[in-house]
ROGU-31135 format. One line per field, with one value per residue (C-alpha): residue in one letter; x negated, y negated, z negated. Coordinates in nm, 3 decimals. Last residue first. Example, Ala and Ser with C-alpha at 12.3 -4.5 7.8 and 13.67 -1.06 7.14 Angstrom:
<atoms>
res = (s; a)
c1 = (-1.367; -1.230)
c2 = (0.106; 0.450)
c3 = (-0.714; -0.780)
</atoms>
This chain:
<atoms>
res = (x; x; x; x; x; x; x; x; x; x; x; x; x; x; x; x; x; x; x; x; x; x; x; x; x; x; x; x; x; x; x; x; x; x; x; x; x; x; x; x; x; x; x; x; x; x; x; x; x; x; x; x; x; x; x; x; x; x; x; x; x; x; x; x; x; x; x; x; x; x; x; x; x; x; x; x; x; x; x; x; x; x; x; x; x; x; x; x; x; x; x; x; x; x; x; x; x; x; x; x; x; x; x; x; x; x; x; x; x; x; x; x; x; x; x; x; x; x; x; x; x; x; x; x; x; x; x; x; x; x; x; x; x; x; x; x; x; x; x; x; x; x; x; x; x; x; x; x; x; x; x; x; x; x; x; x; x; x; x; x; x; x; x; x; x; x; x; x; x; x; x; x; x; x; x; x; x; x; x; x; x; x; x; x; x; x; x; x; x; x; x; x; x; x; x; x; x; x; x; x; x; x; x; x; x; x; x; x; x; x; x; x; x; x; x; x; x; x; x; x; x; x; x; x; x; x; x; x; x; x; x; x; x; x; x; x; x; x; x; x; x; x; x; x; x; x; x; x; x; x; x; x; x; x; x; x; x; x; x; x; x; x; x; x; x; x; x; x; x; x; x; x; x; x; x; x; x; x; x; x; x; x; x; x; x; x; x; x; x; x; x; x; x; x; x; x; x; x; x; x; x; x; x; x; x; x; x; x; x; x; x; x; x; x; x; x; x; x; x; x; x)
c1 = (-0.433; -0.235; -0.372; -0.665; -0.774; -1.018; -0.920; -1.138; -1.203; -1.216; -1.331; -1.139; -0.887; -0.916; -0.885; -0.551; -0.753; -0.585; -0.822; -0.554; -0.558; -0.789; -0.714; -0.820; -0.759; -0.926; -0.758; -1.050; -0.840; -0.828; -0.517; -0.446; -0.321; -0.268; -0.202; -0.051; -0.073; 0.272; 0.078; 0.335; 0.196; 0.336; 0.351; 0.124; 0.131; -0.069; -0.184; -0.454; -0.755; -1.058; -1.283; -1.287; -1.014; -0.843; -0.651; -0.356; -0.222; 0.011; 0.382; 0.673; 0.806; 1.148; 1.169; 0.880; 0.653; 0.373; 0.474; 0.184; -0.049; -0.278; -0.464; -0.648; -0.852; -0.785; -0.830; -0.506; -0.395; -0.378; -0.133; -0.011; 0.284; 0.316; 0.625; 0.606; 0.782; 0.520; 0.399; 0.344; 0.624; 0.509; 0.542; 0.379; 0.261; 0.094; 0.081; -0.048; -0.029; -0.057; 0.214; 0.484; 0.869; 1.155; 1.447; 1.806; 1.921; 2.154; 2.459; 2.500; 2.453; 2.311; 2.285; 2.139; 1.945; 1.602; 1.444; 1.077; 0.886; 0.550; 0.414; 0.198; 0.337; 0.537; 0.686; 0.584; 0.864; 0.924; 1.280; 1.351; 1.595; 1.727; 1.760; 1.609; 1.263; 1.261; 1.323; 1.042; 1.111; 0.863; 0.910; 0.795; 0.849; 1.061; 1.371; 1.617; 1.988; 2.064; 2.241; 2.431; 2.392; 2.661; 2.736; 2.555; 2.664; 2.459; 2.261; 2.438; 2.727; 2.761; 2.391; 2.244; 2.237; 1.991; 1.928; 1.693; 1.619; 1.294; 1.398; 1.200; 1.424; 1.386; 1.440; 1.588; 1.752; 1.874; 1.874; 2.132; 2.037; 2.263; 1.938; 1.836; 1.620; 1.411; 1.309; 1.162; 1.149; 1.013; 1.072; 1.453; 1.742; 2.036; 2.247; 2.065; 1.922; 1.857; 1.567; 1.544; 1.598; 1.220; 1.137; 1.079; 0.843; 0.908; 1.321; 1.477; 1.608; 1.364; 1.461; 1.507; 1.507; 1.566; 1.578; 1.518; 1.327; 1.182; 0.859; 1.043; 1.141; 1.097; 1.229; 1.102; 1.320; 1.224; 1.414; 1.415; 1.834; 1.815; 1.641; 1.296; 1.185; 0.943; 0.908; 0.758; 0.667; 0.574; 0.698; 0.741; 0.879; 0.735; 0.595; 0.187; 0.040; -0.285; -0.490; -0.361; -0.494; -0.662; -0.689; -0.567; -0.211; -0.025; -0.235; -0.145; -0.117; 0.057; 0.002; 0.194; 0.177; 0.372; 0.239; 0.294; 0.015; -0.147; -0.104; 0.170; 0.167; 0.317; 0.163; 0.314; 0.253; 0.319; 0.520; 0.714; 1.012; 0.757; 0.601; 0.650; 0.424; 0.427; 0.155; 0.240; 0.333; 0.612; 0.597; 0.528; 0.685; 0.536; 0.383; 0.749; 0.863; 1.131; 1.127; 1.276; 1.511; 1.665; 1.688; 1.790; 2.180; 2.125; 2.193; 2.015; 2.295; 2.430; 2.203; 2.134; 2.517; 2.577; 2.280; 2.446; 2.765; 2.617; 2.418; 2.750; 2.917; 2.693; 2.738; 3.084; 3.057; 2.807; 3.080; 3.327; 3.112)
c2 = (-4.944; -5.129; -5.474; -5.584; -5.960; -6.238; -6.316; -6.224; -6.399; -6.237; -6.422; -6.661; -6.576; -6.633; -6.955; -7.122; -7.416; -7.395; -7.086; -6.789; -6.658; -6.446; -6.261; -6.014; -5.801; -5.548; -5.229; -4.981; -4.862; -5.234; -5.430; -5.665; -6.031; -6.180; -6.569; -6.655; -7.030; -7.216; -7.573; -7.474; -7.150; -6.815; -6.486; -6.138; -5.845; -5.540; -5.237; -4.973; -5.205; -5.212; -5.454; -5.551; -5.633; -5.447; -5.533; -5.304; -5.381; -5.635; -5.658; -5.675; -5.869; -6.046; -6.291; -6.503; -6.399; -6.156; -6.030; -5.956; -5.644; -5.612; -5.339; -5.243; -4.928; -4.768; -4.440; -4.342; -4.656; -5.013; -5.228; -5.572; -5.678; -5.998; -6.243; -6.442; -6.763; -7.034; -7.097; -6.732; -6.463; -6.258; -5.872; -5.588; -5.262; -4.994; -4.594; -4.647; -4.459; -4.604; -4.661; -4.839; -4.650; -4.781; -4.715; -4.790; -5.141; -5.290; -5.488; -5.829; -6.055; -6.264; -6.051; -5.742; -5.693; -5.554; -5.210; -5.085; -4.769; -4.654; -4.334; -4.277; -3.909; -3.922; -4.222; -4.631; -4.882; -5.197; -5.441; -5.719; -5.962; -6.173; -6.641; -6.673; -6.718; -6.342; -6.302; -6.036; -5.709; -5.457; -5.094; -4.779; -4.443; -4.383; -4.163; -4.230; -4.334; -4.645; -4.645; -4.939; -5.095; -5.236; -5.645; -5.904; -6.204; -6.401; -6.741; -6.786; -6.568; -6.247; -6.217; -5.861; -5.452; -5.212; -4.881; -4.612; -4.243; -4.100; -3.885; -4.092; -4.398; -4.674; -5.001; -5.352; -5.633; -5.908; -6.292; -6.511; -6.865; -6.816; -6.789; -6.423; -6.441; -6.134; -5.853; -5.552; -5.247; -4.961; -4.651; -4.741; -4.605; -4.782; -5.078; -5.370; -5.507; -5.813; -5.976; -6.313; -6.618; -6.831; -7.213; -7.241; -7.460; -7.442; -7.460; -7.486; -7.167; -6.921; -6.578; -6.248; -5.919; -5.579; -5.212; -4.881; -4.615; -4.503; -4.603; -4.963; -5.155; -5.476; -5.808; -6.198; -6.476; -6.800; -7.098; -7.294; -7.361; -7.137; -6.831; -6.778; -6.402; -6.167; -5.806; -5.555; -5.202; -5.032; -5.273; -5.307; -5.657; -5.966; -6.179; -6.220; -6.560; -6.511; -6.849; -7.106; -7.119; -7.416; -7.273; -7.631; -7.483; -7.630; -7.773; -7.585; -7.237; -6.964; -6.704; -6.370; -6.089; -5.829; -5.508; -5.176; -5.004; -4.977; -5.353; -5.546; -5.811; -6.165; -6.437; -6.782; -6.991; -7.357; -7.469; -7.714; -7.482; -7.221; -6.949; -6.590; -6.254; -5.927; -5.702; -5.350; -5.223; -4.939; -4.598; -4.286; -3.961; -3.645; -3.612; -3.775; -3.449; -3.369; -3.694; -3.846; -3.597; -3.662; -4.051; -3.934; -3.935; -4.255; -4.433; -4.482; -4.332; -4.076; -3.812; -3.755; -3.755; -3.525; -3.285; -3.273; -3.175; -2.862; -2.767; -2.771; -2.594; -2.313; -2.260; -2.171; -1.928; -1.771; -1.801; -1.623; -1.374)
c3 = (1.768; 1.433; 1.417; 1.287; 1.122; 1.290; 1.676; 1.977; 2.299; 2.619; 2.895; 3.087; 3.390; 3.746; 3.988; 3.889; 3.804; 3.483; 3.370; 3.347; 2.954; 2.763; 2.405; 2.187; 1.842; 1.703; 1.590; 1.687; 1.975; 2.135; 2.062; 2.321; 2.404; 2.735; 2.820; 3.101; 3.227; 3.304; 3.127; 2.790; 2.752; 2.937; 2.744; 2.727; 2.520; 2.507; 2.311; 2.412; 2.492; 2.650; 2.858; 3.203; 3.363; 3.660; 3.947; 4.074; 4.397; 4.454; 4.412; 4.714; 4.516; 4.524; 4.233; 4.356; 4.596; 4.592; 4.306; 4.043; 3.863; 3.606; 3.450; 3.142; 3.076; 2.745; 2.888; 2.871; 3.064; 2.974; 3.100; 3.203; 3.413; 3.646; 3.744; 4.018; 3.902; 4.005; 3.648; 3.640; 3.458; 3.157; 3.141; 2.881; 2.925; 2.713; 2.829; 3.179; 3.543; 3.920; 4.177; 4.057; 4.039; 4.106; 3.850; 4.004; 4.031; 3.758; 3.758; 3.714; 3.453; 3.706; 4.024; 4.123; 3.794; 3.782; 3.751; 3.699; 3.653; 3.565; 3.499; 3.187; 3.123; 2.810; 3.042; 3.121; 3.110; 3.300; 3.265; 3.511; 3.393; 3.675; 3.668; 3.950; 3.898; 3.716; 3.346; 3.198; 2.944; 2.883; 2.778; 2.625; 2.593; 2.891; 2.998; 3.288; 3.278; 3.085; 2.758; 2.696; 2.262; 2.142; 2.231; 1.971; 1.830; 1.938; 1.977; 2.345; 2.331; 2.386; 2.313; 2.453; 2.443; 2.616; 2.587; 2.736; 2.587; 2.541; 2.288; 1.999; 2.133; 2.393; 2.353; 2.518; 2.403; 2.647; 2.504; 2.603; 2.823; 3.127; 3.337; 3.095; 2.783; 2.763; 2.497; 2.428; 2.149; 2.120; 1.865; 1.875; 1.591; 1.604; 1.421; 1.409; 1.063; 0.917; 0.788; 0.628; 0.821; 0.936; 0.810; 1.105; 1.288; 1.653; 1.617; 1.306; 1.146; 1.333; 1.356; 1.217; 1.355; 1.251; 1.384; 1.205; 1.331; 1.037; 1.093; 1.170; 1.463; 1.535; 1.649; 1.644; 1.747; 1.817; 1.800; 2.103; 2.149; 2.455; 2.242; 2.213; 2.288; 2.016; 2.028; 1.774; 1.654; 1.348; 1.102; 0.748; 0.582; 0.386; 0.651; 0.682; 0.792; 1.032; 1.072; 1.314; 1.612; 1.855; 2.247; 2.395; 2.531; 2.276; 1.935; 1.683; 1.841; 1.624; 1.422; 1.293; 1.062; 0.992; 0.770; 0.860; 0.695; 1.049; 1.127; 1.297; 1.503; 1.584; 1.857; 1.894; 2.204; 2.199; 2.418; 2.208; 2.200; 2.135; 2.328; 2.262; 2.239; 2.115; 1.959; 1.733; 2.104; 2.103; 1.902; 2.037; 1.813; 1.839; 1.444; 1.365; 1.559; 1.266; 1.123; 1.510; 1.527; 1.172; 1.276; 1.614; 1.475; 1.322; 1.641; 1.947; 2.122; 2.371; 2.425; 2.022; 1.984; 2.271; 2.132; 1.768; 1.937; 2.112; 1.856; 1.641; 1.912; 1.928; 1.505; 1.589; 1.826; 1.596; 1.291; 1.486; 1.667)
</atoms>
């Protein structure tokens, strides 16, 4: 009885460490049900200093790659430009002194980021590492001008963690209540971060700050089910999500007025995807990116007329599906 009484308690205290971080505690969880495990998008997003949009992926070996427009919001690309590195899933935000800053997680789990030294032109830091163990990652740069982390582990579990100080360093990571497998990260008109998340099964849920570094709302839930999504906020501050569902179907959705909702109904696109991303160009047009399931990658963006989007248009290279 002694050494059964025993064993309960280690199962018990391996569960409470698996519950209550994204540490390295779910990196043995996580390689037990790697065949189970849903990573984040492999496409994310930013826009320069300059306003110039950069785009970063990665492809099914791993690989990171990123491009950027030349010319700002004219449509001209550069060519794909691989980083050394492995990653499975990505995020990009600029921080308030314009240098981008891109952030990932690995097969494994593990998180890094690096960042532009000079602002819209790099050269880029090397890699280094956050503590934790995420399978998606997001991120958002709130009114004060600090950069909010978000994530969600192979357990479905919910964290969050942001710049002390504008630029970093970095507070530990918050577990919120709830359980998601991926999530999207937007900063409202007035100044709130509003974080979305999809489940293991494609429903959608949102929650937003109360205040300015303020505390959080509970988890609303959108109608309507997806297993991408990504946020970027309009040149009038509503902010608008992006998804594709099981089916690779692809969705969009907007407030109705800025920083408040209520949202519209779903719209959809034509065209397929599975992976998304979307950020705002320098003229406060969205532009989305996606991943469609044979690893080709796309892009549209609103026409400035404010009447509709463009076509697709597809890039050269693949990206992980």
């Amino acid at each position: 009885m002694g050494k059964r009484y025993r064993r309960i308690l280690q199962l018990l205290g391996a569960l409470v460490l698996m519950v209550a971080a994204p540490g390295t505690a779910m990196a043995a969880g996580s390689a037990a049900h790697a065949s189970e495990t849903v990573f984040g998008s492999s496409i994310a997003a930013a826009r320069n200093v300059d306003g110039r949009v950069e785009l970063f992926g990665t492809n099914s070996g791993d690989a990171v790659f990123h491009r950027y427009e030349t010319k700002g919001a004219t449509g001209n690309w550069s060519s794909w430009e691989q980083f050394d590195g492995a990653l499975r899933a990505v995020a990009a935000e600029t921080n308030a002194d314009g240098r981008m800053e891109l952030f990932g997680v690995n097969g494994a789990g593990n998180i890094f980021h690096r960042w532009q030294t000079i602002a819209a032109g790099g050269p880029w830091s090397g890699w280094e590492q956050l503590d934790g163990n995420l399978t998606s990652i997001a991120a958002a740069r709130d009114a004060e001008g600090r950069i909010e982390l978000f994530g969600t582990n192979a357990a479905g579990g919910i964290f969050h963690r942001w710049q002390t100080a504008i630029g970093g360093p970095w507070s530990g990571w918050v577990q919120f209540d709830g359980a998601l497998t991926q999530v999207a990260a937007a900063t409202n008109a007035d100044g709130r971060v509003e974080v979305f998340g999809v489940n293991s099964a494609g429903n959608i849920f949102h929650r937003y700050q109360l205040a300015i570094r303020g505390s959080w709302s509970g988890w609303e839930q959108l109608d309507g089910a997806l297993t991408s999504i990504a946020a970027a906020r309009n040149a009038d501050g509503r902010l608008e999500i992006f998804g594709a569902n099981a089916g690779d179907a692809i969705f969009h959705r907007w407030q109705t007025v800025p920083a408040a909702g209520p949202w519209s109904g779903w719209a959809q696109f034509d065209g397929a995807l599975t992976q998304v991303a979307a950020a705002t160009n320098m003229e406060g047009r969205i532009e989305f990116f996606g991943v469609n399931r044979g690893g080709a990658v796309f892009h549209r963006e609103q026409i400035p007329t404010g009447n509709g989007w463009s076509g697709w248009a597809q890039f050269d290279g693949a990206l992980r599906p």
